[in-house]
C-alpha positions as CSV (number, residue, x, y, z in Angstrom):
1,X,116.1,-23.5,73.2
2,X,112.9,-23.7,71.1
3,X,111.6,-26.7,70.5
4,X,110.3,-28.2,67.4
5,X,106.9,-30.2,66.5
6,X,107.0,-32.5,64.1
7,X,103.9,-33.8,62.1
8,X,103.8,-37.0,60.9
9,X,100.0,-37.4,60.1
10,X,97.0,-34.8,59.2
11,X,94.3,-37.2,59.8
12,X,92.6,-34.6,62.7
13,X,92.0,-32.4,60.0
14,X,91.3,-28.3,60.2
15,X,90.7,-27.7,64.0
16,X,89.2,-24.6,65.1
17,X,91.7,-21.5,66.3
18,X,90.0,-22.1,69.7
19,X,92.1,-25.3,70.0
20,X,95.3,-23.9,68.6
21,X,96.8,-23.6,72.6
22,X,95.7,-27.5,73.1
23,X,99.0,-28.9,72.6
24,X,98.3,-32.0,74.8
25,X,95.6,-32.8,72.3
26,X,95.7,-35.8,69.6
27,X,93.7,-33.3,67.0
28,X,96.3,-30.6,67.9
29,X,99.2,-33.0,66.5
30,X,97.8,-34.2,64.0
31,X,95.5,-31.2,62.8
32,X,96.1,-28.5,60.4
33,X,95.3,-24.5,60.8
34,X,93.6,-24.4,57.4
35,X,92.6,-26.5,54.6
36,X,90.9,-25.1,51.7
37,X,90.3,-26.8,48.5
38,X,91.9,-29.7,50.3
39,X,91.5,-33.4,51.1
40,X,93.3,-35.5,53.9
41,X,93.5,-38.4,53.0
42,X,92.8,-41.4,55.3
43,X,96.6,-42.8,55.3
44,X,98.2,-39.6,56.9
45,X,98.9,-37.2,53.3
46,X,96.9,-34.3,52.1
47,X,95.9,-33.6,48.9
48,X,94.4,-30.9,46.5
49,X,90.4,-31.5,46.0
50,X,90.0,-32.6,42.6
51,X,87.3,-30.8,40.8
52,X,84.3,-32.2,39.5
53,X,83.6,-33.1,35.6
54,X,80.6,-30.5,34.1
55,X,78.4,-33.4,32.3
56,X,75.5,-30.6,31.8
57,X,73.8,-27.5,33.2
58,X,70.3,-28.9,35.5
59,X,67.3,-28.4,33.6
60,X,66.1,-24.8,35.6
61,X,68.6,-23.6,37.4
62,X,66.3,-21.0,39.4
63,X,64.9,-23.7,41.4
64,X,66.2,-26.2,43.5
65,X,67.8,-29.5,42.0
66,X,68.7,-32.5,44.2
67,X,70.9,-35.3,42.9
68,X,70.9,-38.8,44.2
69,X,72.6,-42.1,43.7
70,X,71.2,-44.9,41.9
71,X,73.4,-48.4,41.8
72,X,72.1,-51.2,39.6
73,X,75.4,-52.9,39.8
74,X,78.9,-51.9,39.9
75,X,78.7,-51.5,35.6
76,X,75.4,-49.6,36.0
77,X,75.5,-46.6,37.6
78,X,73.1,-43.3,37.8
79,X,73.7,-40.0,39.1
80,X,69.5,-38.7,39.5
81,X,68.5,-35.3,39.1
82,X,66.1,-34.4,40.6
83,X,63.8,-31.1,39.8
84,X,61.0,-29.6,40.0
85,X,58.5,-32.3,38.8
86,X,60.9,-34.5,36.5
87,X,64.1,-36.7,36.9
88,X,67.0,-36.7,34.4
89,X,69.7,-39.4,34.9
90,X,73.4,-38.9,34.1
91,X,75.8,-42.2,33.7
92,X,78.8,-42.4,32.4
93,X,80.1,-39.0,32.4
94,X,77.0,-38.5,29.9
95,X,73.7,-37.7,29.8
96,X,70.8,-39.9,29.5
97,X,69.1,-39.6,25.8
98,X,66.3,-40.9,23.9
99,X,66.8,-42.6,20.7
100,X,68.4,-40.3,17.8
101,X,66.3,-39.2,15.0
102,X,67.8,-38.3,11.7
103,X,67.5,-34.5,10.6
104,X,66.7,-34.0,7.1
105,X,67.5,-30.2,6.3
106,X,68.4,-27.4,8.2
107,X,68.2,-23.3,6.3
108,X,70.8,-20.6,6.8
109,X,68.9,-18.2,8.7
110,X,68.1,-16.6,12.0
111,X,66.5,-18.3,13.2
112,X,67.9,-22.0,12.0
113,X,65.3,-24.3,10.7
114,X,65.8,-27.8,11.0
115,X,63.9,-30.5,9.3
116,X,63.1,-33.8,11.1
117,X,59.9,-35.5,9.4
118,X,57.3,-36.0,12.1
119,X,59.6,-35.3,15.0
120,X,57.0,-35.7,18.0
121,X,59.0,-32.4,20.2
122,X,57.7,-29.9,22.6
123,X,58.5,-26.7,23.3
124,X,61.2,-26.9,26.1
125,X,62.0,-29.9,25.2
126,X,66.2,-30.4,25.6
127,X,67.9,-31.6,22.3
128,X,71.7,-32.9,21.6
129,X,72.7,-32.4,18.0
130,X,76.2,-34.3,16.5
131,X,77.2,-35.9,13.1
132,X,76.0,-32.9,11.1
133,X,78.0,-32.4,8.0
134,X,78.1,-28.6,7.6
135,X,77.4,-26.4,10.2
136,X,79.9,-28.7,12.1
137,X,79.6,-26.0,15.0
138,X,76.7,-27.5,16.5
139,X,77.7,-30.8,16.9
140,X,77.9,-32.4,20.3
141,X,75.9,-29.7,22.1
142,X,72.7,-29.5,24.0
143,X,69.9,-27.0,22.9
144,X,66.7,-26.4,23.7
145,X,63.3,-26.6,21.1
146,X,61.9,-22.9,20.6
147,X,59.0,-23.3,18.1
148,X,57.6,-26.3,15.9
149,X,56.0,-27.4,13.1
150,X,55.2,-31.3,12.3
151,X,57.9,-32.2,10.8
152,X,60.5,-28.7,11.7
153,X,61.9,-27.3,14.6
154,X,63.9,-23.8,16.0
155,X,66.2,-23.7,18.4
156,X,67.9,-22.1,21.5
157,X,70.9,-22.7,23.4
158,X,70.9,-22.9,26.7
159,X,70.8,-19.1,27.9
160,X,68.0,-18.7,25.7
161,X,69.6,-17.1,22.4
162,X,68.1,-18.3,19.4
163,X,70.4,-20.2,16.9
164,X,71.2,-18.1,13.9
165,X,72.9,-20.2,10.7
166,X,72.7,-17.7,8.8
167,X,76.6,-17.1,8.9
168,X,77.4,-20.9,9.7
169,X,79.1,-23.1,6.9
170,X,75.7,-24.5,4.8
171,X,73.6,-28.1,5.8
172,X,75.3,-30.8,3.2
173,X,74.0,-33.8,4.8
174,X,73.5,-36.2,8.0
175,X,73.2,-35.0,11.8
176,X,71.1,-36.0,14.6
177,X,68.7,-35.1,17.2
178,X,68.6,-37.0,20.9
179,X,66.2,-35.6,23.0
180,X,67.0,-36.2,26.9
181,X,65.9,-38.7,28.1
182,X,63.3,-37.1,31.2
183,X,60.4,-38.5,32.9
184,X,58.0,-36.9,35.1
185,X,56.9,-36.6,38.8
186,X,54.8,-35.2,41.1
187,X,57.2,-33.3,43.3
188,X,57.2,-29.9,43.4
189,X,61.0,-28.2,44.2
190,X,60.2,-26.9,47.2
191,X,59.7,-30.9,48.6
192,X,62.7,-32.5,47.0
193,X,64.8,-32.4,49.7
194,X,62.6,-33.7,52.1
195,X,62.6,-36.9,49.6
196,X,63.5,-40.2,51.5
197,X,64.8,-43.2,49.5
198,X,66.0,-46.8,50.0
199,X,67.1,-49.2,46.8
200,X,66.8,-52.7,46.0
201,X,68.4,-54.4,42.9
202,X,66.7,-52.1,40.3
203,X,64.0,-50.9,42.3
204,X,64.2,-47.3,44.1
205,X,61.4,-46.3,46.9
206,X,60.3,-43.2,47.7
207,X,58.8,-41.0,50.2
208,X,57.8,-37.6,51.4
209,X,54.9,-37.1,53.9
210,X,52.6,-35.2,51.3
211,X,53.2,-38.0,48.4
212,X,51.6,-41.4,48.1
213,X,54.7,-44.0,48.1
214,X,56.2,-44.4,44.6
215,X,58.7,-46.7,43.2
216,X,61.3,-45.6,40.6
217,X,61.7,-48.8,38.5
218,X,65.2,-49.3,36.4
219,X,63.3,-51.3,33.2
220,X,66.3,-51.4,30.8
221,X,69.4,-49.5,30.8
222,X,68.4,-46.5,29.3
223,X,64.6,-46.7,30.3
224,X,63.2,-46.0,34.0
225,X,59.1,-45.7,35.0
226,X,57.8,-44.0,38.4
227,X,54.9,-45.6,40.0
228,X,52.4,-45.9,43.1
229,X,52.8,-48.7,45.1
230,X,49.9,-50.5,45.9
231,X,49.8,-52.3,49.4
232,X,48.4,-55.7,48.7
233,X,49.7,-59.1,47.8
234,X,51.0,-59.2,44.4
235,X,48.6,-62.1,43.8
236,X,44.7,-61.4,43.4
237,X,42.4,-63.1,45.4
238,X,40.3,-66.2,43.3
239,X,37.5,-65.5,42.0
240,X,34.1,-67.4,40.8
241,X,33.8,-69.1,43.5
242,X,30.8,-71.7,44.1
243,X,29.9,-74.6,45.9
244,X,28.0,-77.7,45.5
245,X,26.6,-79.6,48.6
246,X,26.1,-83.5,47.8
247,X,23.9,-85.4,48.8
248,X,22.4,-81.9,50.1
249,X,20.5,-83.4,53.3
250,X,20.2,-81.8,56.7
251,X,20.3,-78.3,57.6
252,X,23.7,-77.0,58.6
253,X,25.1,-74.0,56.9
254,X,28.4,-74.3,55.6
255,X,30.4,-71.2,54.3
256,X,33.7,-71.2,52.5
257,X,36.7,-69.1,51.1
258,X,39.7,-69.9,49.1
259,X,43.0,-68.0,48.8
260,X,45.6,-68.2,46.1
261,X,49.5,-69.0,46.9
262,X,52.0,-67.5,44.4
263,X,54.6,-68.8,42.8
264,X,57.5,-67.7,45.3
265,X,55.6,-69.4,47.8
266,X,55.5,-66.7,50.0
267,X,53.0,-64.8,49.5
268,X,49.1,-65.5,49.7
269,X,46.2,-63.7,48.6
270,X,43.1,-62.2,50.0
271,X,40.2,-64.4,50.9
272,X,37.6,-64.7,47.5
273,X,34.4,-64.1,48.2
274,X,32.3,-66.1,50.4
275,X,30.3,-69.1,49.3
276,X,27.6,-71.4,51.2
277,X,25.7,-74.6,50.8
278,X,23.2,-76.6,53.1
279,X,24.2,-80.3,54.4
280,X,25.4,-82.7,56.8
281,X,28.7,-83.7,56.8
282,X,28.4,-86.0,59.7
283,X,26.2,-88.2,57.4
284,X,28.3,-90.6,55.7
285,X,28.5,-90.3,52.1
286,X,27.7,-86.3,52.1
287,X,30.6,-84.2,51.4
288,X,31.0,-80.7,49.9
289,X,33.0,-79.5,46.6
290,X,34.0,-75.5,46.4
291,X,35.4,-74.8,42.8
292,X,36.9,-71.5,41.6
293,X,38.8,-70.3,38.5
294,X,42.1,-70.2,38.2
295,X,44.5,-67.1,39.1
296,X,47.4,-66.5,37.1
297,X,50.6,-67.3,39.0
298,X,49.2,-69.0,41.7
299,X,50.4,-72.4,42.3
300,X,48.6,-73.5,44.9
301,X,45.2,-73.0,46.9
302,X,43.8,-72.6,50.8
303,X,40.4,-73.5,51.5
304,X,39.2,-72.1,54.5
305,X,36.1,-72.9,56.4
306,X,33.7,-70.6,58.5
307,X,33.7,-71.9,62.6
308,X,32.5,-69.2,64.6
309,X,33.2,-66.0,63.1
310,X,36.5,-67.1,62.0
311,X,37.7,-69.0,58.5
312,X,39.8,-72.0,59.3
313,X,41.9,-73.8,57.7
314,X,40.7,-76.9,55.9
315,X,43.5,-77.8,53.3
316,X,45.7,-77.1,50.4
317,X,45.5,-78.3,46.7
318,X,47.2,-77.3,43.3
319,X,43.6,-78.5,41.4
320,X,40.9,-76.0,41.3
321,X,38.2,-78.0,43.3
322,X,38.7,-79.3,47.0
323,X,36.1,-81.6,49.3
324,X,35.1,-81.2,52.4
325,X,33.6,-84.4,53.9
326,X,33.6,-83.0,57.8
327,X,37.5,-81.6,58.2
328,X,37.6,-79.5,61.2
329,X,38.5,-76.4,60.8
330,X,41.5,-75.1,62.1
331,X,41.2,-71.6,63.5
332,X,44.8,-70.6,64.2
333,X,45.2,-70.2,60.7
334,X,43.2,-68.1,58.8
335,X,43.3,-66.2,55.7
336,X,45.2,-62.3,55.7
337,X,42.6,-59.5,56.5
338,X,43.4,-57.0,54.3
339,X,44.9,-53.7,55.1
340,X,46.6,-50.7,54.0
341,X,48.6,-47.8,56.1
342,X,48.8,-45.4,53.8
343,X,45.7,-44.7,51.8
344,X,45.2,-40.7,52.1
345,X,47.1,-37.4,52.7
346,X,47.8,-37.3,56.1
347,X,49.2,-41.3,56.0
348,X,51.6,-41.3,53.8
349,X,54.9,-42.5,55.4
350,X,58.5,-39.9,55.4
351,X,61.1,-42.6,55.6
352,X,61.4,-46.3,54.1
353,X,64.5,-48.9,54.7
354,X,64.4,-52.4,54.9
355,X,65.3,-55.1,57.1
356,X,64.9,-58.8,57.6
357,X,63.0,-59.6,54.6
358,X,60.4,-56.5,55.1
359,X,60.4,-53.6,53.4
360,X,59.8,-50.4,56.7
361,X,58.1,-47.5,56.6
362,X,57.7,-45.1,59.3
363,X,56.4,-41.2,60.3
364,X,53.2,-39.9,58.7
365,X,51.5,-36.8,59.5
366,X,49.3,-38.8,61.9
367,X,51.2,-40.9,63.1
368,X,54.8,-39.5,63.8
369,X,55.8,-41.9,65.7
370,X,54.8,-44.8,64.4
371,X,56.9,-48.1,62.4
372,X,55.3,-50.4,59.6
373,X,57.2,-53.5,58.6
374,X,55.5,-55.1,55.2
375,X,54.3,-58.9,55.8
376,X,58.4,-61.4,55.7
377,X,59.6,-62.1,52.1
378,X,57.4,-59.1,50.2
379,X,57.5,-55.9,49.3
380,X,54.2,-54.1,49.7
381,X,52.3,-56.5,51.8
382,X,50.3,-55.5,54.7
383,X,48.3,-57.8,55.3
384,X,47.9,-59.7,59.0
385,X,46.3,-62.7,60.2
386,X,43.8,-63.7,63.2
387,X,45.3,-64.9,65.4
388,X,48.9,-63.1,64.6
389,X,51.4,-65.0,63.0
390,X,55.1,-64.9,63.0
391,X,55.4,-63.6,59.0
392,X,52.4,-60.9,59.6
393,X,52.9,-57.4,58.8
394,X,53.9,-55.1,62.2
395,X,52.5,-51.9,63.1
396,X,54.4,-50.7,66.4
397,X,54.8,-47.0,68.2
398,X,57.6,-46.2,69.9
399,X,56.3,-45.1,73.3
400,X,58.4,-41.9,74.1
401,X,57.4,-39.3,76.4
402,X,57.8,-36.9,73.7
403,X,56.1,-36.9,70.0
404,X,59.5,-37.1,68.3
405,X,58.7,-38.0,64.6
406,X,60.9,-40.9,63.4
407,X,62.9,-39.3,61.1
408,X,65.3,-42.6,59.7
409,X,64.7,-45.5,59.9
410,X,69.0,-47.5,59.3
411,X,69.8,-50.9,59.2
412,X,73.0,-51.8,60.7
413,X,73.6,-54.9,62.5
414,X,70.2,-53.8,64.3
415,X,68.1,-51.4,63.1
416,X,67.9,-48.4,64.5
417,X,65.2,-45.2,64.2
418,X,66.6,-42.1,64.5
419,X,64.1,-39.1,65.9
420,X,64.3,-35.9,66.0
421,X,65.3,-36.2,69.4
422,X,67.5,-39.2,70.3
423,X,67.7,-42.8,68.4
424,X,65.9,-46.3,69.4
425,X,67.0,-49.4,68.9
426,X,64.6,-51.8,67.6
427,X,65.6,-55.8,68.5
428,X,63.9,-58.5,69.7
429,X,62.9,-60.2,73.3
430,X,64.0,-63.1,72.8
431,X,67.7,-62.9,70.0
432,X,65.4,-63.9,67.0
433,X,63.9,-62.5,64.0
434,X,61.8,-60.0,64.1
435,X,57.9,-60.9,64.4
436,X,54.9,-59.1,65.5
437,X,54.6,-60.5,69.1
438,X,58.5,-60.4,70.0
439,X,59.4,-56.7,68.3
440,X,61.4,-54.7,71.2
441,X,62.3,-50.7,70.7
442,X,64.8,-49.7,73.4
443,X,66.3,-45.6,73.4
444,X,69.5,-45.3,72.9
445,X,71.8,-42.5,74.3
446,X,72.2,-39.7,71.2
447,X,70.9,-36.4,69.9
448,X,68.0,-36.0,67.3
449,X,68.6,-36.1,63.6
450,X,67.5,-33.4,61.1
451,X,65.9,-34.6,58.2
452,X,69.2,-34.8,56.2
453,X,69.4,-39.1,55.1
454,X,72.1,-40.2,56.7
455,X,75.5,-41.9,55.5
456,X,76.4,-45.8,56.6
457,X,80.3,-46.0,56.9
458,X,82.5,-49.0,58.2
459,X,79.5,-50.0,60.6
460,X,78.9,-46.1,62.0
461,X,76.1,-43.8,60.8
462,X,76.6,-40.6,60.3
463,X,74.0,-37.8,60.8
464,X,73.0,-34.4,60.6
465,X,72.0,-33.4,64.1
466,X,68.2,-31.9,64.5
467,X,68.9,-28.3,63.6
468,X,71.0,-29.2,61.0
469,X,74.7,-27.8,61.7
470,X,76.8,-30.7,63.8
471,X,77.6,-33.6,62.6
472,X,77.0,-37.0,64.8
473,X,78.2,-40.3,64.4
474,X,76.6,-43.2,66.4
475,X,77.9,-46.5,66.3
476,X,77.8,-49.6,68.7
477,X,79.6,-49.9,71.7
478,X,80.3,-53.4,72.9
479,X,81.0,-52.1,76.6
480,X,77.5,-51.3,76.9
481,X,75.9,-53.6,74.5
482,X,73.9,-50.4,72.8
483,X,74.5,-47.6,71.1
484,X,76.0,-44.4,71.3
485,X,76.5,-40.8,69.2
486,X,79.4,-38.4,69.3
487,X,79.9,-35.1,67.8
488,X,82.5,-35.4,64.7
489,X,82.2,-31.6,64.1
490,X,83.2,-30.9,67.7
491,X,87.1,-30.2,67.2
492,X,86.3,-27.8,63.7
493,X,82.9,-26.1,65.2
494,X,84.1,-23.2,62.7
495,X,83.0,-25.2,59.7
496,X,79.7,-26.3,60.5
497,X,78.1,-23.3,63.0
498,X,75.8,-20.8,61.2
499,X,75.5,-23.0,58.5
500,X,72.5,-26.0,57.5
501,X,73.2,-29.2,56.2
502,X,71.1,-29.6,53.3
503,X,72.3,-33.2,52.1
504,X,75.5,-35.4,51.9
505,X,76.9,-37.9,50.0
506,X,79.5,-40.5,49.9
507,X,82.0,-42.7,48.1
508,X,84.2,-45.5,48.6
509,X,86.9,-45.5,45.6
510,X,88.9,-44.1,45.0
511,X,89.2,-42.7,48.5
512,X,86.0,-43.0,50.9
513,X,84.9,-39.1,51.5
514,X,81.1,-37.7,52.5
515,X,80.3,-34.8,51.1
516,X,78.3,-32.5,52.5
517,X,76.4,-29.9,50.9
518,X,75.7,-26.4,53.0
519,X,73.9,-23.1,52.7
């Protein structure tokens, strides 16, 4: 008598042949032999892989392209590609474009001329043509500009074969010209994939350990700008500064500085520049007044006072004069010192997240190991105080007995840094925020990460492990109170040995699927 197994669920999957005896196992029941072109579903079913919509061809397709996600809100949605040394951006099922121009003539020849007074296109430059009232065969197609003139223009198509009218129906009227919409970068194709990003409303960051930081900044729908990020409070330190000592007797130096408070309240500026007077404030009647000029956005001012080597704190005023008539200064709090991480090749940070407020970076050239935090509440502040203070900026290392660059830096209920050689935990001593005296990095038990950015699903993170075939997931474990990786790949090794994990994606609707793209 044979006896019969019946599947009631596909959730394990294709299993590798190696596991096809196994029939004690869970992935044996539930797993399938083959499944090409397939999709199991998270319910039980299988289903065919639906294919993917072709929106347009990448702008070189001899060099590497990357494409990323970029989320404004659930309306506003990007799909970034990425090239060498320029970004397109695809919503919609469409194309990005420029603003349409209205063509004016185009001849019946070979090649077409087309007529478009004072045009402002390049050579290269990508065109899509519609509403032409004629030569209706070129509507709603891309082409690319061959030659130009001020106010004419050739074209190709996309394989690089000129556009002959000559046989087409004859212009009448109407038709337009979009070029795509394109900006450009620095990065070269051979780096793209080593591109780290994190978002924020409509604000991208990104890194790569031979770039200066940038941020790709979403300005309207349709309009985007890539720029350096400078490290520095958003608010300039006051300036015009001066001092006036009244009545002016005795002979004590006294030495000031002001900073500027922004409107968020949060942040504060730089200390100005240094002023001085001569007097006595422990005469009665003498007191000094420091002035300065007004900085735009501030809403508020520090006066600080120098008491052995340090600037104290003296007070706080919206006007833009303060006295001094003897206040002691108070030396715990002083003005930021100014500082910035990243200012050369050889700096520049791999990986960025953030967490609590701060904005992370981690991993430069010289410093592999190595986790900044920006000052609480900002972006791109660095800036620390003397003595520290709980809202400062943090610089920490992990101490490892291996240099294991920090390769991700993931924000989950803790954060965590993934290595290329296991992942740390980062938490506190004492169960509360994060500051700069109470920061705690603790190993966790895992495997390194390759340099793939890794997926956030239902609480577990999944990664690429370092040499880029396995796939990892590490997730917490209340049993041990830490955190602990698996290998996901280990029941189908078939799919993922002899083969690198070059990047992955993901999505939550319909169904949520990670894709993972190989070579």
């Amino acid at each position: 008598m044979s006896l019969k197994n019946l599947t009631t669920s596909f959730v394990g999957g294709e299993i590798t042949p190696e596991l096809f005896g196994r029939l004690d196992l869970p992935n044996f029941q539930a797993g399938l032999a083959t499944c090409r072109n397939c999709i199991v579903l998270p319910h039980g079913p299988v289903t065919a892989r639906p294919g993917f919509e072709y929106v347009l061809e990448v702008k070189d397709s001899t060099k590497k392209t990357r494409v990323i996600n970029f989320a404004f809100n659930t309306q506003q949605t990007y799909a970034i590609e990425i090239g060498d040394q320029y970004m397109r951006f695809h919503t919609a099922g469409a194309t990005l474009l420029e603003t349409s121009q209205n063509l004016t003539s185009l001849t019946q020849a070979n090649p077409g001329v087309f007529g478009l007074v004072a045009h402002g296109y390049a050579i290269g430059d990508w065109l899509y043509l519609n509403d032409i009232v004629g030569p209706t065969e070129l509507n709603a197609r891309f082409f690319i500009v061959a030659s130009t003139t001020t106010n004419t223009f050739t074209l190709t198509d996309l394989a690089g074969a000129s556009i002959d009218t000559s046989s087409m129906t004859a212009y009448v009227s109407g038709g337009t010209a979009a070029r795509v919409y394109e900006i450009a970068t620095p990065y070269l194709a051979a780096d793209i994939f080593d591109l780290h990003f994190v978002q924020s409303a409509d604000v991208m960051t990104l890194t790569h350990p031979s770039y200066p930081v940038r941020e790709l900044t979403r300005l309207t729908a349709s309009t985007f700008q890539l720029s350096l990020v400078t490290f520095a409070p958003t608010i300039p330190a006051p300036f015009g500064s001066a001092v006036v000592a009244t009545v002016g007797t005795g002979s004590t130096v006294y030495t000031y500085s002001v900073t500027a408070i922004a409107s968020d309240g949060l942040e504060q500026s730089t200390a100005s520049v240094s002023v001085s007077c001569i007097n006595d404030l422990t005469t009665v009647g003498n007191f000094n007044t420091i002035t300065w000029i007004s900085v735009t956005g501030a809403i508020r001012y520090n006066v600080y006072e120098l008491d052995n080597g340090l600037y104290g704190y003296i007070g706080q005023t919206a006007d833009l004069s303060f006295i001094d008539d003897n206040i002691a200064a108070d030396v715990t709090v002083t003005p930021p010192e100014v500082n910035n991480p990243f200012p050369s090749a050889g700096n520049y940070p791999s990986t960025v997240s953030y967490y609590e407020q701060r904005r992370i970076f981690a991993n430069t050239s010289n410093a592999p190991q190595n986790l900044w935090m920006t000052r609480s509440g900002t972006e791109s502040n660095m800036t620390y105080s003397i003595p520290t203070q709980d809202d400062d900026a943090i610089n920490v290392k992990i101490a490892a007995r291996q240099v294991n660059e920090i390769r991700h830096i993931v924000p989950v209920n803790d954060l965590l840094l993934l290595t290329s050689a296991a992942a740390w935990r980062t938490a506190t001593q004492n169960g509360g925020a994060i500051t700069p005296l109470n920061i705690a990095i603790r190993p966790q038990p895992s495997t390194g990460a390759s340099n793939v950015q890794p997926i956030i699903s239902s609480g577990a993170i999944l990664y690429v492990q370092d040499r880029g075939s396995r796939m990892q997931e590490i997730k917490y474990q209340w049993q041990s109170n830490g955190y602990a990786a698996r290998d996901i790949s280990i029941a189908a090794p078939h799919l993922f040995d002899g083969y690198t994990i070059k990047d992955m994606t993901f999505t939550q609707a319909p169904l949520p699927i990670d894709r993972k793209s190989v070579v």
